[in-house]
C-alpha positions in Angstrom: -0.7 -23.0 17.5 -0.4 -22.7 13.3 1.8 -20.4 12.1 0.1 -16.5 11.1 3.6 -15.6 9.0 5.8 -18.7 7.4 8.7 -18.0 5.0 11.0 -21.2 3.4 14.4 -20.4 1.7 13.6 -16.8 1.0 16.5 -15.5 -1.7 16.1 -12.4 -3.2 19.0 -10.6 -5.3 19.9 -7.0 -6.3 22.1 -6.8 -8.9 25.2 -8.7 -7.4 24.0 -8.1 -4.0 22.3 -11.4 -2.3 19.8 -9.6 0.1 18.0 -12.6 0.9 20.1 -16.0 1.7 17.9 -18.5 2.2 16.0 -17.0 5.3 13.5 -18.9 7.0 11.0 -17.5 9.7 7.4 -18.6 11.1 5.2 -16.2 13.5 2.6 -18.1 15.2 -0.7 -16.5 15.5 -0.9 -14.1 18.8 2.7 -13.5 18.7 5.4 -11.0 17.4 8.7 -11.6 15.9 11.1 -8.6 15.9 13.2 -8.7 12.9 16.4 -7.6 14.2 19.7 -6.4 12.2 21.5 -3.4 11.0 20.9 -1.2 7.9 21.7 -3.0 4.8 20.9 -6.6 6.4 18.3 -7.8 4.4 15.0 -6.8 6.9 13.0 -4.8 4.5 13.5 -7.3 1.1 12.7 -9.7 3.8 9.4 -7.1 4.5 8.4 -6.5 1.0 8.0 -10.3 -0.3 6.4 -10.9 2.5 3.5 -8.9 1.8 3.7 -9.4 -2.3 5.7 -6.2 -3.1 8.3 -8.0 -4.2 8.8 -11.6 -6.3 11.6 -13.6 -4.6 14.1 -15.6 -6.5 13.5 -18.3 -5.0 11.7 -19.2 -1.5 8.2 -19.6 0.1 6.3 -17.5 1.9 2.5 -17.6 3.3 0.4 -15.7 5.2 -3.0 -15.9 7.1 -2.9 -19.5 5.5 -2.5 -17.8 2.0 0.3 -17.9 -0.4 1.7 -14.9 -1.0 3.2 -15.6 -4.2 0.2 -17.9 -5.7 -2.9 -15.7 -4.8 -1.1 -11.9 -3.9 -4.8 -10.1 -3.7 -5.7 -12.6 -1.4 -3.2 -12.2 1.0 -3.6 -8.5 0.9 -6.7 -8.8 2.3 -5.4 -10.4 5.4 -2.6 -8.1 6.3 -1.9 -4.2 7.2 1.7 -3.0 6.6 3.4 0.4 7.8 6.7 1.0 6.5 9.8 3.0 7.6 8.5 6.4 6.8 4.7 7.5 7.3 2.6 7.5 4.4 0.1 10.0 5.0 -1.4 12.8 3.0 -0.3 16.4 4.6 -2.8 17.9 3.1 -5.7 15.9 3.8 -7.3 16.1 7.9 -6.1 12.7 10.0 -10.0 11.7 9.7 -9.8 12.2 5.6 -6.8 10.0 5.5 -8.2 7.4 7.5 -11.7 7.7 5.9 -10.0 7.7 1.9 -7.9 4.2 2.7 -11.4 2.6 4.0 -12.7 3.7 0.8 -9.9 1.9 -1.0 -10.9 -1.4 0.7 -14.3 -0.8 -0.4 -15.7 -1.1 3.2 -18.4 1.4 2.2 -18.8 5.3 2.9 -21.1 4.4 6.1 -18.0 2.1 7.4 -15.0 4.0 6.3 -16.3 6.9 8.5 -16.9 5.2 11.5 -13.7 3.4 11.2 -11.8 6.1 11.0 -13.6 7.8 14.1 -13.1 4.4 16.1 -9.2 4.5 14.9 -8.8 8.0 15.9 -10.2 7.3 19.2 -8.1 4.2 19.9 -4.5 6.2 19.0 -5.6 9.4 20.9 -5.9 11.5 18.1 -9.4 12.2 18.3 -8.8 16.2 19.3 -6.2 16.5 16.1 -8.8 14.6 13.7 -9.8 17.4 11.8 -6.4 19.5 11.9 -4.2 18.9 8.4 -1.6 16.1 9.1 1.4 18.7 8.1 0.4 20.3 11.7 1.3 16.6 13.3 4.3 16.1 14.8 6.4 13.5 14.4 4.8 10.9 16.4 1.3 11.3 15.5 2.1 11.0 12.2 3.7 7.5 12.7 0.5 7.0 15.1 -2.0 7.8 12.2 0.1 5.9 9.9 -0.3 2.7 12.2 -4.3 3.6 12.0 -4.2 4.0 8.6 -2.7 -0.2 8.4 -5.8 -1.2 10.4 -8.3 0.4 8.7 -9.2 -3.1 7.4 -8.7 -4.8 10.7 -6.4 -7.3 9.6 -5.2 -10.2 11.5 -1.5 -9.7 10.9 0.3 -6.7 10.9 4.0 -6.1 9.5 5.8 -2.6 11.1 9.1 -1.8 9.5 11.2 -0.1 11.6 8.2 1.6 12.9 9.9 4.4 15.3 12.8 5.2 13.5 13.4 8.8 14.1 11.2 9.3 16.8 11.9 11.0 20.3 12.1 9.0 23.5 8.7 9.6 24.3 7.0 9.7 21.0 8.9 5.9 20.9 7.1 4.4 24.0 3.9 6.0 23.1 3.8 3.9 19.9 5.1 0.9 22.1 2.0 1.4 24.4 -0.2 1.4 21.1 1.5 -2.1 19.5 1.1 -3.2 22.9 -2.4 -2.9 22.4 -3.2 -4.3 19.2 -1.0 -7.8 20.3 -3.3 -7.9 23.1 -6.5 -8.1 20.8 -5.0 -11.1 18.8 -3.1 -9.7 16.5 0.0 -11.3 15.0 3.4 -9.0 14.3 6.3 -8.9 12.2 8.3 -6.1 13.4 11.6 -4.9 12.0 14.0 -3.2 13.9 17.5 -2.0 14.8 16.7 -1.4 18.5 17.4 -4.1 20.6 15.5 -2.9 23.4 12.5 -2.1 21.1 12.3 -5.8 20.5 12.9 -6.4 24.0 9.7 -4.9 25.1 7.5 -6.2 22.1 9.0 -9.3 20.7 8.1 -12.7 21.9 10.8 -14.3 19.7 13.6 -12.3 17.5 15.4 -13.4 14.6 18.9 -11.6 13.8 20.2 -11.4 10.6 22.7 -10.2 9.0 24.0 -10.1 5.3 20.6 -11.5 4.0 21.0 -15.0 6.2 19.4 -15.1 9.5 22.7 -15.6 12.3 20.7 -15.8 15.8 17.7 -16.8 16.7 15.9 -16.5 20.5 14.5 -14.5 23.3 15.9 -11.4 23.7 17.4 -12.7 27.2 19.0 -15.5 25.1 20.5 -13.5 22.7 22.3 -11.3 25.5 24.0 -14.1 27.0 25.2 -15.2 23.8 27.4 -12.3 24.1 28.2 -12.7 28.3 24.9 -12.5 30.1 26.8 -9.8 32.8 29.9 -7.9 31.9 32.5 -6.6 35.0 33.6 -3.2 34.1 36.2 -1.6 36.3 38.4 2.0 35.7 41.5 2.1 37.0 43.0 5.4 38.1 46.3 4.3 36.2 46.3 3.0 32.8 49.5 1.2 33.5 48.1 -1.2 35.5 45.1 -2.3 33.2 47.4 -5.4 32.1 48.0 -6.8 35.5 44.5 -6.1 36.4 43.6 -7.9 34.0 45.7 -10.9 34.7 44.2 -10.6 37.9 41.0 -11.0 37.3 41.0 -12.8 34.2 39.9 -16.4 36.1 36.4 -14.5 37.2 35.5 -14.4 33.3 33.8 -16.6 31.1 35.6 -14.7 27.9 38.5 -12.6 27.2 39.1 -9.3 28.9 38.8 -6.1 26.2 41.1 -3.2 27.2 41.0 0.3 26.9 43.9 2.3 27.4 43.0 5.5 26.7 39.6 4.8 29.3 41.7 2.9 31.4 39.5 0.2 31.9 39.0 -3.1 30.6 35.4 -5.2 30.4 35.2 -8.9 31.3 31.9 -11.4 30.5 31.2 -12.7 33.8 28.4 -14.5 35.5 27.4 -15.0 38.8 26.2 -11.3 39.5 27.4 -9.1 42.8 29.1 -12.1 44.0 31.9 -11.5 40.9 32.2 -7.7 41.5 32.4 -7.8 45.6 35.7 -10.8 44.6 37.2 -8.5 42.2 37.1 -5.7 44.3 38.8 -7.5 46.9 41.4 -9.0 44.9 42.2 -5.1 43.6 41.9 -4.3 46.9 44.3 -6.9 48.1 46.8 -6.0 45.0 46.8 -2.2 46.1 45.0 -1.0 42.8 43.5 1.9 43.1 39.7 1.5 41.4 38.2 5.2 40.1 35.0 3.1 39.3 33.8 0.1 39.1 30.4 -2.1 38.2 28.4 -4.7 36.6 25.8 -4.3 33.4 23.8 -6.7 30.9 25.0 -6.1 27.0 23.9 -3.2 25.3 23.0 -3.3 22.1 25.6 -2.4 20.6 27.5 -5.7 22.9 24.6 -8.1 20.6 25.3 -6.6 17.3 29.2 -6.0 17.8 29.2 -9.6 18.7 26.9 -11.3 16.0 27.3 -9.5 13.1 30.9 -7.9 13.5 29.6 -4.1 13.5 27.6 -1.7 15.0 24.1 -1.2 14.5 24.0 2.0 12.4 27.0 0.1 9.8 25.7 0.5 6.5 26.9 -2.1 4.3 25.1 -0.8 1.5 22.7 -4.2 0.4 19.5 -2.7 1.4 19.9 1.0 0.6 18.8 0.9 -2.6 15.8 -1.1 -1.1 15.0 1.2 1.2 15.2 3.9 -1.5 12.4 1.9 -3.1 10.4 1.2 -0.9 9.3 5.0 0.1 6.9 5.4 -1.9 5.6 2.7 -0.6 1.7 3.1 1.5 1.1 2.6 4.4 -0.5 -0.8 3.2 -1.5 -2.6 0.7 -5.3 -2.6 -0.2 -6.8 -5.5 -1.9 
């Protein structure tokens, strides 16, 4: 299967700030890639040369078979792009956005029209078509933004950070729609700081971190990077979290992490309910009184804690002043 996205040694600066170390990264045709890592680690830079808004310093990068950096308006042809905030005209109908952007890839009046009635149909925004986009909420504007980066029907797609400040719902719903368009062929970049949004999309997931990718894998494989199970017990006194965890420390495959003032401590395990039933009996045995007790795969904020050293909404600054750039930024980039 070739390869829809391929970047080489991908280093971009701002400034003093490296937000590009020498990634590398391939997408095969079919599949997504979640692009996985906090703010400031490098995912939009990584975004934007991708699809020839920005020159790196040094690096490779091709997609649809094209070079991005050798023949840019050809490689805008073959790509749609929806960034982190939806670039849609309030004051223009969801039907005269979508019909203006086919008129901006020349596709004809005739075309643009139909296109934008087909796209309308396929995001279920048919019954808002002709209603100003300022009257959308949230979610239908990200929705119609989506649209908006197939107008062209492009065989790759890049989504950064796509549901960013979206409810619940409103989240899913767009999952169901991506869901969708892999199904038909298309090949996806997405970025993301939900691990669980690449969970349900991503085939493959790269972390990175600092402008160099740190993890690469399934999103299973990444979780057990950082203890596939954790054993959580709550102890009704905090005094005895030590000797609890003394106790139990042989059923771990990593060190025990306290917390007084929660009294309870967390332990990487494996071997499921078998674990928890034998520490239960061995507090039972030792007379500790248990106020609750469990097991649970890592969170998200487990993966990110663990590979990159902070949680996922630590802002270290090196993309900020991307991500200021790149709002202005359309919903794609016409050819």
């Amino acid at each position: 299967m070739a390869d829809a996205i391929r970047a080489t040694g991908l280093v971009k600066h701002y400034g003093k700030v490296r937000a590009l170390d020498g990634v590398d990264l391939a997408v095969p045709e079919g599949t997504v890639l979640g692009l996985l890592g906090p703010n400031g680690a490098g995912k939009t830079t990584a975004v934007r040369v991708l699809t020839t808004l920005l020159v790196p310093d040094a690096g490779t990068a091709e997609v649809a078979g094209v070079d991005v950096l050798a023949e840019p308006a050809k490689a805008r042809s073959r790509f749609g792009l929806s960034g982190q905030y939806a670039a849609v005209d309030e004051y223009l109908s969801g039907y005269e956005n979508l019909e203006m952007i086919g008129r901006l890839y020349r596709l004809g009046r005739r075309h643009s029209r139909e296109r934008a009635r087909e796209l309308l149909a396929d995001f279920d925004l048919s019954d808002a078509a002709d209603r100003p986009t300022k009257t959308y909420s949230g979610g239908m504007r990200r929705r119609l933004d989506l649209a908006g980066a197939l107008v062209a029907d492009p065989p790759v797609l890049f989504l950064d950070e796509p549901t960013t400040g979206l409810d619940p719902r409103s989240r899913t719903d767009l999952w169901d729609v991506i869901k969708k368009l892999v199904s038909r062929g298309t090949t996806l970049l997405l970025t993301t700081q939900y691990l669980e949004e690449a969970d349900v999309l991503a085939d493959d997931i790269i972390v990175i971190d600092h402008g160099k990718v740190i993890a690469q894998g399934t999103a299973d494989q990444l979780k057990s990077q950082v203890g596939g199970e954790r054993l959580e017990i709550t102890v009704a006194d905090g005094a005895e979290l030590r000797s609890v965890a003394a106790a139990l420390g042989s059923l771990g495959v990593g060190e025990p992490v306290l917390d007084d003032h929660r009294r309870s401590l967390s332990i990487p395990v494996s071997g499921g309910v078998d674990v928890l039933r034998d520490a239960l009996d061995r507090l039972r045995d030792s007379g500790t009184k248990v106020d609750d007790a469990g097991l649970r795969r890592p969170t998200l904020d487990d993966v990110f804690l663990t590979l990159t050293g902070h949680p996922p909404s630590s802002d270290d600054g090196a993309e900020s002043t991307d991500d200021a750039a790149a709002e202005p930024v359309g919903k794609q980039v016409a050819g």
